[in-house]
Each structure stands twice: as structure tokens, then as C-alpha cells.
C-alpha positions as CSV (number, residue, x, y, z in Angstrom):
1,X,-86.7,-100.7,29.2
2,X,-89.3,-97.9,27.7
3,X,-91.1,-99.4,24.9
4,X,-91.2,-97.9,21.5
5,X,-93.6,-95.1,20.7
6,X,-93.2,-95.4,17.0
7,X,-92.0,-97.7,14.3
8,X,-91.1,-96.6,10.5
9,X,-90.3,-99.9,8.3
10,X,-89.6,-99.6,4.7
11,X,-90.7,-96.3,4.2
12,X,-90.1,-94.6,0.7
13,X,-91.4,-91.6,-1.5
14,X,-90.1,-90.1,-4.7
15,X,-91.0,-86.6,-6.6
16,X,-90.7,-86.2,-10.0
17,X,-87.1,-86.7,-10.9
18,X,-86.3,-87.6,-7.6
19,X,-86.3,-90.3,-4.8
20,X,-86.5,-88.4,-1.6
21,X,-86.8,-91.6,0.7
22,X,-85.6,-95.3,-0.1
23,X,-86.9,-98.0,2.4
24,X,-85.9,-95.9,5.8
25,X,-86.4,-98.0,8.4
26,X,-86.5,-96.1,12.4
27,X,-87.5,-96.7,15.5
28,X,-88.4,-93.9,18.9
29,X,-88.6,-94.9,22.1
30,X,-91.1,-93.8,24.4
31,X,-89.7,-90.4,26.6
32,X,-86.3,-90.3,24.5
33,X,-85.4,-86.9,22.8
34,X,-84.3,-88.9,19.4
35,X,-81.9,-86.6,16.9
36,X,-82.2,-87.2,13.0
37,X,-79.3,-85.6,11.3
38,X,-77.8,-85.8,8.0
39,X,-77.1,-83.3,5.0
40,X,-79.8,-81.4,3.3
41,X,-81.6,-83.5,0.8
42,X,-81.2,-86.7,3.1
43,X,-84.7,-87.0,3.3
44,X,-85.2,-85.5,6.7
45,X,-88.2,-83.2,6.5
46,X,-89.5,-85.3,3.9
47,X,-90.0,-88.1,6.5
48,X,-91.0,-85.9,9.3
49,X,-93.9,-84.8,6.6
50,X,-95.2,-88.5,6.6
51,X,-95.3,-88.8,10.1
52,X,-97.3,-85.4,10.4
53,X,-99.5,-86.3,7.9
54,X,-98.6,-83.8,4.8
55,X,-97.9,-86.2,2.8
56,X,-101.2,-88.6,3.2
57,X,-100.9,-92.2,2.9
58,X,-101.1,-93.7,-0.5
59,X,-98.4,-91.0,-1.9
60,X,-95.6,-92.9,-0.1
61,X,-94.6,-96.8,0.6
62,X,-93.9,-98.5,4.2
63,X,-95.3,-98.4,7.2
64,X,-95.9,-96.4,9.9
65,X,-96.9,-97.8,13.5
66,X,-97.6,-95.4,16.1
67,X,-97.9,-96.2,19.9
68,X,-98.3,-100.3,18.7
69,X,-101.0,-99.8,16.0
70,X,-100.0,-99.1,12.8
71,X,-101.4,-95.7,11.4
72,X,-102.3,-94.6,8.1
73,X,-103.0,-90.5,8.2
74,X,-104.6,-89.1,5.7
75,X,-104.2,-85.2,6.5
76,X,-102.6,-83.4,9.3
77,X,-105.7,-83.4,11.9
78,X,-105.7,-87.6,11.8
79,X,-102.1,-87.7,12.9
80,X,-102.8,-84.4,15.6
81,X,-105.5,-86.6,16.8
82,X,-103.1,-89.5,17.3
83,X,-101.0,-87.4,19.1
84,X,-98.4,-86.2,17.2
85,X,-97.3,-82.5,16.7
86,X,-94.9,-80.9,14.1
87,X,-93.1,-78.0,14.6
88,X,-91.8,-76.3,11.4
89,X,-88.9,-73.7,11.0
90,X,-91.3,-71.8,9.1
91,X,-93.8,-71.1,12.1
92,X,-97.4,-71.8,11.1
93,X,-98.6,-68.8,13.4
94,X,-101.3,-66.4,12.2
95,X,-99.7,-63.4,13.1
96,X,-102.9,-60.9,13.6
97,X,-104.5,-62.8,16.3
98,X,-103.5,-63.5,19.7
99,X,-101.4,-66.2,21.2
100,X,-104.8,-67.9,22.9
101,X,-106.4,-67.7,19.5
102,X,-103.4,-69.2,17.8
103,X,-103.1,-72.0,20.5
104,X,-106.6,-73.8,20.2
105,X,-106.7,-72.6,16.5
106,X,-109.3,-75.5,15.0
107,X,-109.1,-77.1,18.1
108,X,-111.0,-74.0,20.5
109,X,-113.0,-74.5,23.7
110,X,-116.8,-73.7,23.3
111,X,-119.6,-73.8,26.2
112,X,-122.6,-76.0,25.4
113,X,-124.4,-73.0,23.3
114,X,-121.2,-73.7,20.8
115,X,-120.1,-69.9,21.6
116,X,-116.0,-69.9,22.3
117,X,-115.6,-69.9,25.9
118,X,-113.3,-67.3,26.3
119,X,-112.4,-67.7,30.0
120,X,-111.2,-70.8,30.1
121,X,-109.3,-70.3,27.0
122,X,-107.4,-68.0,28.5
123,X,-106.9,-70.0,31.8
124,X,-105.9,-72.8,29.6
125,X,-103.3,-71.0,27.7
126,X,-101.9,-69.4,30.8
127,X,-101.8,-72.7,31.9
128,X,-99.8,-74.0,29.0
129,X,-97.5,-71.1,28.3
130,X,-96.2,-71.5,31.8
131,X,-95.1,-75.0,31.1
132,X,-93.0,-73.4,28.6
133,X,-91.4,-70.7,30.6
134,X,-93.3,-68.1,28.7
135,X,-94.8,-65.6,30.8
136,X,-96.7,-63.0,28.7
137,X,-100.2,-62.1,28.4
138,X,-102.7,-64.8,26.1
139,X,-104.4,-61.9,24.8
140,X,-100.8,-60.4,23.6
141,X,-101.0,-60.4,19.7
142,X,-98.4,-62.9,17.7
143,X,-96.7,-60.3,15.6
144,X,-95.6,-58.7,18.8
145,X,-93.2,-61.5,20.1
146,X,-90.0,-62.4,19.0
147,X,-89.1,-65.5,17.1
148,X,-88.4,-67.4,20.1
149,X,-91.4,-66.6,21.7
150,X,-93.1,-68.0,18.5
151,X,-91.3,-71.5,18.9
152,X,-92.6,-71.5,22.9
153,X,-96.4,-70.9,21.5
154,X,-96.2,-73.4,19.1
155,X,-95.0,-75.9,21.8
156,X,-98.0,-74.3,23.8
157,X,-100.1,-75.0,20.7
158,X,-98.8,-78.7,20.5
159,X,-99.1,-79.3,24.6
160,X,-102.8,-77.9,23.9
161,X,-103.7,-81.1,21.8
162,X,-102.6,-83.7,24.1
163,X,-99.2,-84.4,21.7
164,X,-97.3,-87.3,22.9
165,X,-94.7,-87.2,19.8
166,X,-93.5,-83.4,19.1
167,X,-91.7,-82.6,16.1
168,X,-89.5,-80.1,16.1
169,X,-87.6,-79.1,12.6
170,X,-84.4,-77.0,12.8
171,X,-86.4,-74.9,16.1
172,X,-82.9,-73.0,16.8
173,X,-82.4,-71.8,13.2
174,X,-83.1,-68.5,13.1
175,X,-82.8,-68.1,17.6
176,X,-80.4,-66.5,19.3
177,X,-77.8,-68.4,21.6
178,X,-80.0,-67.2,24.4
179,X,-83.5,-68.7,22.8
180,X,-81.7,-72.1,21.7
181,X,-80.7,-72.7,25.2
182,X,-84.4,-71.9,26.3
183,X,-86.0,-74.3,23.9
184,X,-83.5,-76.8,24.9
185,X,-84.3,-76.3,28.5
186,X,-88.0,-76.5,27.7
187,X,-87.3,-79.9,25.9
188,X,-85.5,-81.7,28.6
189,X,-88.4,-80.7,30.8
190,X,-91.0,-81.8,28.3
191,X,-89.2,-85.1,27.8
192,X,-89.5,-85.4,31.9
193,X,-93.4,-85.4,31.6
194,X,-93.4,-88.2,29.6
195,X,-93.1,-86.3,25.9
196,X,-91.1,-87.9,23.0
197,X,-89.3,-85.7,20.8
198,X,-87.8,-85.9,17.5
199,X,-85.3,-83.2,16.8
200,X,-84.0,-82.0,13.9
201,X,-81.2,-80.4,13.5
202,X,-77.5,-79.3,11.5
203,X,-76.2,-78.0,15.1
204,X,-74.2,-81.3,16.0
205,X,-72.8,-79.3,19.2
206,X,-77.2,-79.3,20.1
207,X,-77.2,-83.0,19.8
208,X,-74.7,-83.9,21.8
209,X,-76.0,-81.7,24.7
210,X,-79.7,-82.8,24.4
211,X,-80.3,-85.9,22.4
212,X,-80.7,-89.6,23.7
213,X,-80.4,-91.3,20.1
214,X,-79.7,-89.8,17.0
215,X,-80.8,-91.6,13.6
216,X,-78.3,-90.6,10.8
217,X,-79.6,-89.9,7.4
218,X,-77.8,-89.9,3.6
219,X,-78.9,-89.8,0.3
220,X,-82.9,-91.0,1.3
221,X,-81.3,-94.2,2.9
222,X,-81.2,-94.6,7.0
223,X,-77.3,-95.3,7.9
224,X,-77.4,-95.3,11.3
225,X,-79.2,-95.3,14.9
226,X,-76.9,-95.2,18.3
227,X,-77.2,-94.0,21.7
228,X,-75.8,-90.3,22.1
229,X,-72.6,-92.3,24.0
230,X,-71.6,-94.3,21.8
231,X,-71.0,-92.3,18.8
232,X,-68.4,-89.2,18.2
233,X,-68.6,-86.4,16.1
234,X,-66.3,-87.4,13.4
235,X,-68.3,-90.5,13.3
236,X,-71.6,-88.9,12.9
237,X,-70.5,-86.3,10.3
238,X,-68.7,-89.0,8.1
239,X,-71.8,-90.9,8.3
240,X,-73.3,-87.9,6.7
241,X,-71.4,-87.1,4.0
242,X,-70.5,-90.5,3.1
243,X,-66.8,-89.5,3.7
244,X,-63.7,-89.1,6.0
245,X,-63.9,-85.1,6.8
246,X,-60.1,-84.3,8.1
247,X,-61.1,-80.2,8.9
248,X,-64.1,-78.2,8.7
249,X,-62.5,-75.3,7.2
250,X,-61.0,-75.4,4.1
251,X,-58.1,-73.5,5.2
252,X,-56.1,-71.6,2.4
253,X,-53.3,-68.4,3.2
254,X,-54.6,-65.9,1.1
255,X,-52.3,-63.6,-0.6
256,X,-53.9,-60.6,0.4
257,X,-53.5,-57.1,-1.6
258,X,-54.1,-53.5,-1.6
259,X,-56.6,-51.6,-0.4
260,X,-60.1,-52.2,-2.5
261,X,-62.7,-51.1,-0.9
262,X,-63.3,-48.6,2.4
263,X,-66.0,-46.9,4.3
264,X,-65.9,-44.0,6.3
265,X,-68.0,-42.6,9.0
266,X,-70.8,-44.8,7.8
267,X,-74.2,-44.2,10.1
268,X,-77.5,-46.1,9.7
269,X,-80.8,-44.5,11.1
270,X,-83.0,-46.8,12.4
271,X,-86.4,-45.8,10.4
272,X,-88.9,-46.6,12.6
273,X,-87.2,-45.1,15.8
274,X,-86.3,-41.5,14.9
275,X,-82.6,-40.9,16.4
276,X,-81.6,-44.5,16.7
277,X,-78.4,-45.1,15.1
278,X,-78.3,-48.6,13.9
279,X,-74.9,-48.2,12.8
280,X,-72.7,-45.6,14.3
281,X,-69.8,-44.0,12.9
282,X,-68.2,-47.2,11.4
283,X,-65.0,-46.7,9.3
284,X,-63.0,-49.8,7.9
285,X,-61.5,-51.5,4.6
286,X,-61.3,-54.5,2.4
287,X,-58.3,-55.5,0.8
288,X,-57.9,-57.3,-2.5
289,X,-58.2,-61.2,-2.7
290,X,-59.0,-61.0,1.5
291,X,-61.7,-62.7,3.3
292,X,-63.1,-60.0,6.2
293,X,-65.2,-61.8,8.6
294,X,-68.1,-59.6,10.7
295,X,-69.2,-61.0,14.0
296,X,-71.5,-59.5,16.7
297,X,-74.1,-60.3,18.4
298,X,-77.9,-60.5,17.4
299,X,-79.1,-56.7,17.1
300,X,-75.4,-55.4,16.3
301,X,-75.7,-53.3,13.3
302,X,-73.8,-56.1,10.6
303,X,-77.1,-56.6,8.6
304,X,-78.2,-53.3,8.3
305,X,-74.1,-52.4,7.6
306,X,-74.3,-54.9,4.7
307,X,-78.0,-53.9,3.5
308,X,-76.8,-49.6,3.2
309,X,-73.8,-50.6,1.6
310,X,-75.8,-52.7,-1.2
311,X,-78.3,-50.1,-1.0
312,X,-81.4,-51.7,-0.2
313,X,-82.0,-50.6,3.8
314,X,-84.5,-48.0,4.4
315,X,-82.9,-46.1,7.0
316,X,-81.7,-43.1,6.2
317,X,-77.3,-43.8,5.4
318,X,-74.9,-41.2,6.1
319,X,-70.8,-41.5,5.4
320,X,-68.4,-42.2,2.8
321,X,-67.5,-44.8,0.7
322,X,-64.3,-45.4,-1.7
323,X,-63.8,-48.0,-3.9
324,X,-60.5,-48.3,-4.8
325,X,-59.6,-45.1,-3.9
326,X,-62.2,-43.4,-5.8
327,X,-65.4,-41.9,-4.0
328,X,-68.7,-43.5,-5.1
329,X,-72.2,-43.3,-4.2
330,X,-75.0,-46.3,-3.4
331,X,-78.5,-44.8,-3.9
332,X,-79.8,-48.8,-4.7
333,X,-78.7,-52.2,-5.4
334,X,-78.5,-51.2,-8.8
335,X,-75.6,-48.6,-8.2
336,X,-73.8,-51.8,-6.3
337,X,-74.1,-53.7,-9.4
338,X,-72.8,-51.7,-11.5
339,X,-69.4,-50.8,-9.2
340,X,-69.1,-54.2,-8.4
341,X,-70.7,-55.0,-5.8
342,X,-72.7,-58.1,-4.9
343,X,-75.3,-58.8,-1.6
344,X,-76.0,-62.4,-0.6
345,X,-78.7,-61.6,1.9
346,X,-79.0,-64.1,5.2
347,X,-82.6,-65.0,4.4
348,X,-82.0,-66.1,1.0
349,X,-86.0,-67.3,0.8
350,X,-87.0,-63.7,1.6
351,X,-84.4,-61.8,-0.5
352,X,-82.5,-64.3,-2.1
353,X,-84.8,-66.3,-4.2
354,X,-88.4,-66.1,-6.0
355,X,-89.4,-69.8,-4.9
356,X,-92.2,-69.9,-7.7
357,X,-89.5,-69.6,-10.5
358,X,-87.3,-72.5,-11.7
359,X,-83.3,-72.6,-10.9
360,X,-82.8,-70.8,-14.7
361,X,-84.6,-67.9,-13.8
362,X,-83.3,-67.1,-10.5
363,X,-79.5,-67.9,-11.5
364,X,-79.6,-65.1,-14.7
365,X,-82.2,-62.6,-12.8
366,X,-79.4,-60.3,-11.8
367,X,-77.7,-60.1,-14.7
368,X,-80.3,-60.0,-17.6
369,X,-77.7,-57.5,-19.8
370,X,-75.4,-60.8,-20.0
371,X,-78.2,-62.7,-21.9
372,X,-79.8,-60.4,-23.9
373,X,-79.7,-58.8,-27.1
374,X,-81.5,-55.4,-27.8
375,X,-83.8,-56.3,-24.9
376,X,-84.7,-59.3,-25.6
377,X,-83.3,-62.3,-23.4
378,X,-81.6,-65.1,-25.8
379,X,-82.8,-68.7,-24.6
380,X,-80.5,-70.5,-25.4
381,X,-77.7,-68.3,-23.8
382,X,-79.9,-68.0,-20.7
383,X,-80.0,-72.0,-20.4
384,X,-75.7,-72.5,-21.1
385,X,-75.6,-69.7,-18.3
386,X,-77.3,-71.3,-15.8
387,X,-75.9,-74.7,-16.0
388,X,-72.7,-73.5,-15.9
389,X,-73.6,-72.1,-12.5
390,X,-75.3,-75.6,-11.9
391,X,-72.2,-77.4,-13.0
392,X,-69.5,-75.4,-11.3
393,X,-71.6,-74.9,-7.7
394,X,-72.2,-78.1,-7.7
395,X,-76.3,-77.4,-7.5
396,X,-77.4,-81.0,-7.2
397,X,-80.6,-81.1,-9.9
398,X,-82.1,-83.5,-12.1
399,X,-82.3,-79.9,-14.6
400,X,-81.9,-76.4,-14.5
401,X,-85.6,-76.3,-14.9
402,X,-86.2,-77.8,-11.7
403,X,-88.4,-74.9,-9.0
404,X,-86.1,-74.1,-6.4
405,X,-88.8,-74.4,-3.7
406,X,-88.1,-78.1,-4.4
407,X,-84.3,-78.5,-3.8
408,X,-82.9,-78.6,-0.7
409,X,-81.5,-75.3,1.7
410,X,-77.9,-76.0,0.6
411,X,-78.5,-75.9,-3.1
412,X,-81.3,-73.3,-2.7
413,X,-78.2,-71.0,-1.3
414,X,-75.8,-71.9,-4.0
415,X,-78.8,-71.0,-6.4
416,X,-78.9,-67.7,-4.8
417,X,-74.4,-67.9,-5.0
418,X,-74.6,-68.5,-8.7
419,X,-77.3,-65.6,-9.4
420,X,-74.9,-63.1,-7.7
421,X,-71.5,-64.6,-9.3
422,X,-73.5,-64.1,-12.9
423,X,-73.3,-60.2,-11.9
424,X,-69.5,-60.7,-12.2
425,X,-68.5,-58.9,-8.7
426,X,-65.5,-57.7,-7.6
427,X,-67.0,-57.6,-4.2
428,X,-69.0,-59.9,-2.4
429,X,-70.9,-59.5,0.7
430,X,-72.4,-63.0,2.1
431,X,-74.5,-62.7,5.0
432,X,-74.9,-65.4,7.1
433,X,-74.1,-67.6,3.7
434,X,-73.9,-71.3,5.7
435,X,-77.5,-70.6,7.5
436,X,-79.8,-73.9,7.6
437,X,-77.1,-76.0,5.6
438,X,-75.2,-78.9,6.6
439,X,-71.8,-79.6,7.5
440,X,-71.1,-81.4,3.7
441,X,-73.1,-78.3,2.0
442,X,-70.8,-76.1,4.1
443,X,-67.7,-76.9,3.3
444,X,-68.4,-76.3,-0.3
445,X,-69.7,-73.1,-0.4
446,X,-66.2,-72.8,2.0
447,X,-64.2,-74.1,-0.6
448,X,-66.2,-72.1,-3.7
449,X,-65.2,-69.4,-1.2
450,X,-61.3,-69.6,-1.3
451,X,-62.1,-70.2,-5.0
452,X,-63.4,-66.8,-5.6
453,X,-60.3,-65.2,-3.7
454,X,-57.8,-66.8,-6.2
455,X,-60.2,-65.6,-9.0
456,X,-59.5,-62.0,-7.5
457,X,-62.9,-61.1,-5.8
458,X,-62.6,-59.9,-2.4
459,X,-64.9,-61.6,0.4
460,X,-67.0,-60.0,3.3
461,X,-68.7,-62.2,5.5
462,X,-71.0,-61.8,8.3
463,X,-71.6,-64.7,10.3
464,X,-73.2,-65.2,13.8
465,X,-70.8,-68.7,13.7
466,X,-67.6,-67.7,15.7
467,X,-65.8,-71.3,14.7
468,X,-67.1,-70.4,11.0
469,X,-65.7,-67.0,11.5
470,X,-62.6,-67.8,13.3
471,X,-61.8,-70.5,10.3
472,X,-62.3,-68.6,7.2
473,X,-61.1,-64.7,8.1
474,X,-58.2,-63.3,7.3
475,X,-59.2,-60.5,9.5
476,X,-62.1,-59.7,11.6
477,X,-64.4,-57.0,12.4
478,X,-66.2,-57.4,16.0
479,X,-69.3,-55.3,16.2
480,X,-71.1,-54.2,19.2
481,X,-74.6,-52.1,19.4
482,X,-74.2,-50.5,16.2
483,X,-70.2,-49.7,16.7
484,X,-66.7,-51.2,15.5
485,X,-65.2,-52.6,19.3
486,X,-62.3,-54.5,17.2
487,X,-60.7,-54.8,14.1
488,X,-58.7,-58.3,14.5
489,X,-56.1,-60.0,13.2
490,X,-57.1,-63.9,12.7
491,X,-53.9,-64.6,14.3
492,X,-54.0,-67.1,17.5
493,X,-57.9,-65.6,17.8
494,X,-59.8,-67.9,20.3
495,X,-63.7,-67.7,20.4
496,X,-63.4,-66.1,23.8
497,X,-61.6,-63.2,22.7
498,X,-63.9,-62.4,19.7
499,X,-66.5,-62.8,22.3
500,X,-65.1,-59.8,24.4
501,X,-65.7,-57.5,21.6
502,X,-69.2,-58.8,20.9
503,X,-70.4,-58.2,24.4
504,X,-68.5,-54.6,24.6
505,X,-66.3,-56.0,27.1
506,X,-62.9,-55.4,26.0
């Protein structure tokens, strides 16, 4: 029976207002591939960040005891020196240099005169990037590869310092089906020489398929550990929201209207590749009170469809657009404000949300007319605003003052929700708006969804989630390389026909 390669007891830590962590107590065993799931704000990454050393002994209670000693890590190079290696979903490449550079970063090979041996970095990193099923040059610079290829180089970076503990938060996030598969590949072959992992993720369907154990998380508190056998689904997910969850979709028959909104012969230059169409000839419609799903592949035209009809995408847009019945023209999101129209992006910490300003800030930004008075923003009207938003979204916070870099993904997103429902839309475009959150988080920005249709605004969403798709559409648009291959009724629509379209098959 493997022994265990790491032992939390008792572990807590609070922030100001909040306690992120309340005596968890988990144990890994040596070779396993152990899942920790539970809903954003369970304490997850919190935890992960003591084990990597971010947050430094004496800032949290417990203990940790790695490999049968108990550790106390001061920084991030005591626990990388123990052997453990954390894998963010925000990638801590440096972009300008090269993959070899970025792999023995602070940790480089040097000959005897203390000059870099360059050489046998490179034969090193060859060596490495091969056990990840990444075969590109070392020399190749970072900002060149693709997201996926970043996660395999950081697994490169980790294999580079001996890690016998890797880390990996959310690592599929922001892949491609294609990728996720990959990485998952790459981790049942990692776990077969002898490396432990600790995976973090909101994809259950990933846990089931990969993990050994998974460690259940709510509220800062540990719930549950079981082997991936003997627990189901249902199980799992109640576990993480604390309740019995009878659907995943809020399902609600819409009583859909008239026409509101159409475009027509709507084209999207690509503006770095003269004469690529991004979007091609795309004509469709929104009805009142409807929710019209978009699904595609990666690299089908739906975020750059979104982004010209908001106006904030580069390439140069050409095509019609009607809104209710009347011809209108988007030079920049400004112009969509003012008809109506609102743009939740799909990287809401990009586009979605100045992180250095406080829930308040970010919740009235878009709509500064509604607070002000001769150009000057009333306080006190600013403050009401926002925690209505707070209040009716549910935004869990100790106060409306709170930075938003400090609450967790799902409320971050209904932060960005609330700022875009201030602007009073008739409209809404949310792209990708369940990205990052868990299944709990989910289901209420579902349910403020159906909300918003019996309050009269009409819903388009893009979503690379066919199940998510296929459970809150009324009707669907399929995309394919830039082009409309379907416009579907979400009537006895299976996954596998929606797929046709995607792949142009149909």
C-alpha cells in the first residue's frame, strides 16, 4: 500500500473579513493523481498556496508534513527545493525568452567558470519537453506557442527541478478539448514514473476520467476524501454545494417574441492577416425574451462576432445591423450602450474587470450617467447602486468595498454581470459567462439568466459547453471557420448533432 507523500492537519488562514481555510485536514498518497474540488471560495487555491509556499509559514495555522518530515516553507524556492511544483492557470512564463530560458529560469546550468552552459541546457530541455510530448525547438520563443504548449513547458519547467508533488490549478481552463486530453495523457504518464499530482479542477467529467481520490472542499472546511470508485457525481456535487442538486439547468419555456435584433451579411477582417475573413457573411436574428445559444469550435468566428457587434474588435466590420427593425450603426462600445446593448466578455479579468479597484467601482463604471449629477458622481447613490447588484446577484462579500482581485471567479463574474445590468440592456451578449466557475456558481448566474428573460431582456450566449448550450437555448447558432453551418431549434438536439455543424460536417 503506497505510503503518503504528504499530510495537511489542521490547517487554517483567514484575510481580512474572511476565513478562507478552517482546520482542513488532507492526506496524498505517493504516485496517486489526487482531485480537490469544490465551489469557488472553498478554499482551494488558498491551500494549494500554502503548500507552494506563497503564503510562508507563520501567516497560516496547521501543519504541513511532506514526504514524513514535517515542512515549514518560507517562500516558493524552500518548497521547489523540497520538491514540490505549482502550476497556476495564470502561467508564470516570461513570454520574451525561450522555452530553455524559461525552463531552468533561477534554477540554470552553468560550467565551473559560472558562465550558463548553453549546450547542455538545451539537451536538457529537449530531454524534458519530450517527456511531455512536446516536440518544438528549446530555442523557440514563449510568446510563439499556444496556451497548451505553455502548460506542457511549465510541466517541463517542474520535471527540470526534480518535483515529486506537481500542482496543477484549473490546467484545462482556457485549453481546447484537444489540449485537455493531452495534458491528461501527459499526467497519467507522469503519475507512471513515480509523480504525485494534485489536480484541480471544476470539470467533474476530468475527475472521473483521471483522478484516483478526490478531496471535496466547502465553505474553507474539508468534507470529504474517497477513492474515484466509490463516489458518484450527484454525491460529489452535493457535497459541494451543501445541497441536493435535482438538474443542472434551470430549465424555464420562454415565451419568446418578435423579432428584436438582426444582422445581415456581417464580415470580420482578420487585422493582422490581410484577406482573412474571421467572420463571413453571417446573417441571423434575436427575438424578444429568447435565449440564442452560439457554439463552435475554438477559432470559429463567435468571439470576434460578439466583439464587432459591441464594437470593440479591431478588424475591419462590414454588414448590416437592425435593431428592431430600425438600421443602426456600432462604431464602439459606446454606440452599444447607448442602443441597448451590453458585452460580457469571456476573459472577464482582461476585459471584464479592473482588479485594482473595489466591487463599487467596477459594478457603476459603465454606467456613471446613472450616479451622477452635472458630472459629478453622487456617493452615496454610487454605494445604494452597487449593493443592490451585491444583494440581488448574490456577490458573496463582507462589503461592497471589498477589491475584486480578492473574491473568488464566480463572484468576480457576477461583479462583471452586475456592472453590465447597471447599463440597463435590452440586449445582452455573455461570452463564455460560466468559464472558471463551479457547478453551485453556475447554476446561479443560470437562474439570474431566465431572470433577465422574464424582465424582457433578450439573451445571446456563446459557450464552448455543448451540455451548457444544449440546456439553456431556446435556439442555437452552430458556427464553423468563420460561417453560420446551422441555425437549430433546441428541440430533441443531442451533443452529437450540434457537433456536426461545429466540425462542418453536416
Amino acid at each position: 500500500m503506497a505510503e503518503n507523500i504528504l499530510e495537511l492537519t489542521g490547517i487554517s488562514k483567514e484575510f481580512p473579513g474572511v476565513k478562507a481555510l478552517s482546520d482542513v485536514d488532507i492526506s496524498i498518497k505517493q504516485g496517486d493523481i489526487h482531485a480537490v474540488v469544490g465551489e469557488n471560495g472553498a478554499g482551494k487555491s488558498t491551500l494549494m498556496k500554502i503548500l507552494s509556499g506563497v503564503y510562508p509559514i507563520g501567516t497560516y495555522e496547521g501543519t504541513v508534513k511532506f514526504l514524513g518530515e514535517e515542512r515549514q516553507f518560507s517562500g516558493i524556492r524552500d518548497s521547489e527545493e523540497a520538491g514540490i511544483a505549482i502550476i497556476y492557470q495564470e502561467l508564470a512564463l516570461v513570454k520574451g525568452m525561450s522555452i530553455a530560458e524559461n525552463v531552468f529560469l533561477g534554477n540554470e546550468i552553468r560550467k565551473k567558470s559560472g558562465v550558463i552552459d548553453w549546450n547542455l541546457t538545451m539537451q536538457k530541455t529537449t530531454s524534458y519537453l519530450n517527456e511531455v510530448g512536446l516536440d518544438i525547438n528549446p530555442v523557440t520563443p514563449v510568446i510563439k506557442l499556444g496556451v497548451g504548449q505553455q502548460q506542457l513547458v511549465e510541466i517541463a519547467k517542474a520535471l527540470s527541478k526534480n518535483a515529486k508533488l506537481l500542482i496543477l490549478d484549473e490546467p484545462t481552463a482556457a485549453l481546447t478539448e484537444a489540449e485537455a486530453d493531452n495534458l491528461l495523457g501527459i499526467m497519467k504518464k507522469l503519475k507512471e514514473r513515480g509523480v504525485t499530482c494534485v489536480f484541480i479542477t471544476h470539470k467533474l467529467d476530468e475527475v472521473f476520467r483521471i483522478a484516483d481520490v478526490v478531496t471535496v472542499l466547502r465553505d474553507g472546511r474539508s468534507i470529504s476524501t474517497d477513492p474515484i470508485g466509490m463516489i458518484s457525481k450527484d454525491i460529489m456535487i452535493s457535497r459541494m454545494v451543501g445541497r441536493d442538486m435535482t438538474e443542472y439547468f434551470p430549465h424555464v419555456d420562454h415565451e419568446v417574441g418578435d423579432e428584436i435584433f438582426r444582422l445581415e451579411n456581417w464580415t470580420v477582417n482578420d487585422p493582422e492577416l490581410v484577406g482573412r475573413k474571421l467572420v463571413d457573411d453571417v446573417s441571423f436574428s434575436l427575438n424578444r425574451g429568447e435565449i440564442l445559444g452560439v457554439a463552435g469550435l475554438m477559432g470559429s468566428g463567435r468571439t470576434e462576432l460578439a466583439m464587432s457587434v459591441f464594437g470593440c474588435y479591431r478588424g475591419y466590420t462590414s454588414g448590416r445591423m437592425f435593431l428592431e427593425g430600425r438600421e443602426v450603426e456600432v462604431k464602439e462600445p459606446r454606440d452599444a450602450i447607448m442602443l441597448g446593448i451590453s458585452y460580457l466578455s469571456e476573459d472577464r479579468k482582461k476585459y471584464g474587470l479592473n482588479m485594482l479597484m473595489d466591487i463599487e467601482d467596477n459594478v457603476t463604471i459603465a454606467a456613471l450617467d446613472k450616479i451622477s449629477r452635472g458630472g459629478i458622481i453622487d456617493a452615496n447613490k454610487k454605494n445604494v447602486s452597487a449593493n443592490e447588484y451585491i444583494e440581488n446577484l448574490n456577490i458573496r462579500t463582507p462589503s461592497s468595498r471589498q477589491m475584486v482581485v480578492n473574491l473568488s471567479g464566480g463572484n468576480q463574474q457576477k461583479v462583471v454581470l452586475g456592472k453590465w445590468l447597471m447599463t440597463e440592456p435590452n440586449i445582452l451578449i455573455l461570452d463564455e459567462p460560466t468559464r472558471g466557475i463551479d457547478v453551485g456558481a453556475k447554476y446561479e448566474i443560470y437562474s439570474i439568466m431566465n431572470k433577465l428573460i422574464e424582465q424582457g431582456v433578450s439573451i445571446i450566449m456563446i459557450s464552448s459547453e455543448l451540455p451548457e448550450v444544449l440546456g439553456m437555448s431556446d435556439r442555437i447558432i452552430v458556427m464553423h471557420e468563420g460561417r453560420i453551418t446551422g441555425i437549430l431549434l433546441n428541440q430533441e438536439l443531442t451533443q452529437e448533432i450540434v457537433m456536426t455543424y461545429a466540425t462542418g460536417e453536416h
